[in-house]
N, C-alpha and C positions, 0 to 999 in steps of 0.2 A: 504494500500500500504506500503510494506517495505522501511525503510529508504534509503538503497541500491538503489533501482529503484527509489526513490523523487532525490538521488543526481544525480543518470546519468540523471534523467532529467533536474536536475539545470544545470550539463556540456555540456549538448546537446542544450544550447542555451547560449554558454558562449562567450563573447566576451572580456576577462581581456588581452589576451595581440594578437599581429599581428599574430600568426597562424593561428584563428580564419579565415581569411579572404582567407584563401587558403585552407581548407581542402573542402574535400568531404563527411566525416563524423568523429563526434568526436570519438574517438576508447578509452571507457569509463573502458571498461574492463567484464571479463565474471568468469562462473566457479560457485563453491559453495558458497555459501557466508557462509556458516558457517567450510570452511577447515580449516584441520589444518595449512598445506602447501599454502602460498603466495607468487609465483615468480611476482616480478618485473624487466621488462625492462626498455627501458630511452624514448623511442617512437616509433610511428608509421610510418611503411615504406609504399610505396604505394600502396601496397596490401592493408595489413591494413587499411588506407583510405578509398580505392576503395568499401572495406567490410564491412568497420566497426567494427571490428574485433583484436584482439592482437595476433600477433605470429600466421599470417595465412601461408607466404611466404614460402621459404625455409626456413629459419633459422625455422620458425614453427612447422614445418616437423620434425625439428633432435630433438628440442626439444619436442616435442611430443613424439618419439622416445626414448630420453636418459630420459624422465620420466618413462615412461614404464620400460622400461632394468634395470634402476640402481633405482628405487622407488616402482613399482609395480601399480605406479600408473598413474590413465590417465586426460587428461585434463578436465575431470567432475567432477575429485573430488581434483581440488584443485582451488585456482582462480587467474586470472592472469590482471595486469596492467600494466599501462605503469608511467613513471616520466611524461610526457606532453602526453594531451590524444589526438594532432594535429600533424599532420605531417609536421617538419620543412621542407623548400622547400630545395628538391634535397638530400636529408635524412643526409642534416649536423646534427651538435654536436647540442642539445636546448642550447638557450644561456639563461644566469643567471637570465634574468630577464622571460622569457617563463617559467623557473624552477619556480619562484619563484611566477607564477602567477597560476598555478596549481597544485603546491604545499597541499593546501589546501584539492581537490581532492582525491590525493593520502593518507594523511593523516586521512582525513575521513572515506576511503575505509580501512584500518587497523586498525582503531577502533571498525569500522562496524563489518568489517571480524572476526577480533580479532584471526588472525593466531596463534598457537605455534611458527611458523618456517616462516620467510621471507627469499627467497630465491633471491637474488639481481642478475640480469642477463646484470653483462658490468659494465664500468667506472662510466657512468652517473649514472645509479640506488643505486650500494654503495656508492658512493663520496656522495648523496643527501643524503640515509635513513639513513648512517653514518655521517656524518656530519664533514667527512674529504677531504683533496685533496689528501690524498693517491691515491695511481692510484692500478689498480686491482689483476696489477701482487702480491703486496705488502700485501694486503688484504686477496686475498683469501688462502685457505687453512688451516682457521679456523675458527671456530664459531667470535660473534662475542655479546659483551650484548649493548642492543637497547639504543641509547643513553641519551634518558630520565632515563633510571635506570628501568624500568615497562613497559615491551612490549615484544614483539616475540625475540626471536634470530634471530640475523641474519646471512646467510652461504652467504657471495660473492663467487661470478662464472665469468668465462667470460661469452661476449654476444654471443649467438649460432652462429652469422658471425663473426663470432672469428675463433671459430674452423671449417667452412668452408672454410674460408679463412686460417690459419694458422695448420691443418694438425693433422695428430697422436698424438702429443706430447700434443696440447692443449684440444685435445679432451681426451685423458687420465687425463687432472688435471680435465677436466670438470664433464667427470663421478665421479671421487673420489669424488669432488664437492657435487655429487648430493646423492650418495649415503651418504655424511657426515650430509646432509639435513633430509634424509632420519632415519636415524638413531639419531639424534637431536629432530627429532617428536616424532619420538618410546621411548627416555626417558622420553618425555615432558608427553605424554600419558602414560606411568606408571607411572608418580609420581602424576597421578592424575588430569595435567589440558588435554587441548585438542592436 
């Protein structure tokens, strides 16, 4: 058994902080496990739950979409998480200590993975794998080196209910976004890593 599938199992009976106690299913994460490309969101809405699943909803949809359009690629070949893998109730903010309690999670899943490219999707996912309180506006629109010094790049993005909600202009930085992702892979894979 891949190490991948021993931890969704350890998450799949995780009880570290109160989400635990309201989800439907833990939404541990999917995708390749050896991509290059790693998008992270901040959590699971109630689709997700419902499915078990990341980035099933709408917001799943465009993103699937603007993978496709602006990367070439589809949700099979890259793999996707969340920052808390339960669905806080009524799809607020995770709060500090839910981050900090699957944290661990998330961190094992990018080691696993061993992405070139993490692609950070919304406030919560860059503020956490960056290890700032920057907010996103601030963030994105350029690479970004992993903050241990030894890890994937990272490209912040808004969260795909972002530019559902906030219209042509965010979804223009969104695609740039992706295609800057895109193109951060492509030199990581000519210089030789993945």
């Amino acid at each position: 058994m891949s190490q991948l599938v021993e931890l969704r199992e350890e998450a799949a009976g995780c009880t570290r902080c109160p989400l635990a106690a309201g989800r439907t299913h833990v939404v541990f994460g999917e995708g390749d496990p050896h991509a290059g490309l790693m998008l992270v969101g901040e959590g699971p809405g109630r689709e997700e739950d419902r499915l078990g699943r990341p980035f099933v909803g709408r917001s799943g949809q465009l993103l699937d979409r603007l993978l496709l359009e602006e990367t070439g690629l589809t949700r099979q070949d890259v793999y996707i998480a969340n920052v808390v893998k339960c669905r806080p109730p009524n799809n607020r903010d995770p709060l500090p200590d839910e981050i900090a309690a699957c944290r661990p999670y998330l961190d094992r899943q990018v080691a696993l993975v061993q992405p070139a490219v993490v692609l950070t999707l919304g406030n919560f996912a860059s503020r956490t794998l960056l290890g700032t309180g920057e907010g996103i506006t601030r963030l994105r629109g350029r690479t970004h080196v992993w903050p241990a010094g030894s890890g994937p790049v990272v490209v912040p993005t808004f969260h795909p209910a972002a530019a559902l909600r906030g219209g042509g202009e965010v979804m223009a930085k969104m695609r740039a976004d992706f295609v800057r992702a895109r193109q951060t892979l492509d030199a990581s894979r000519a210089a030789g890593s993945r």
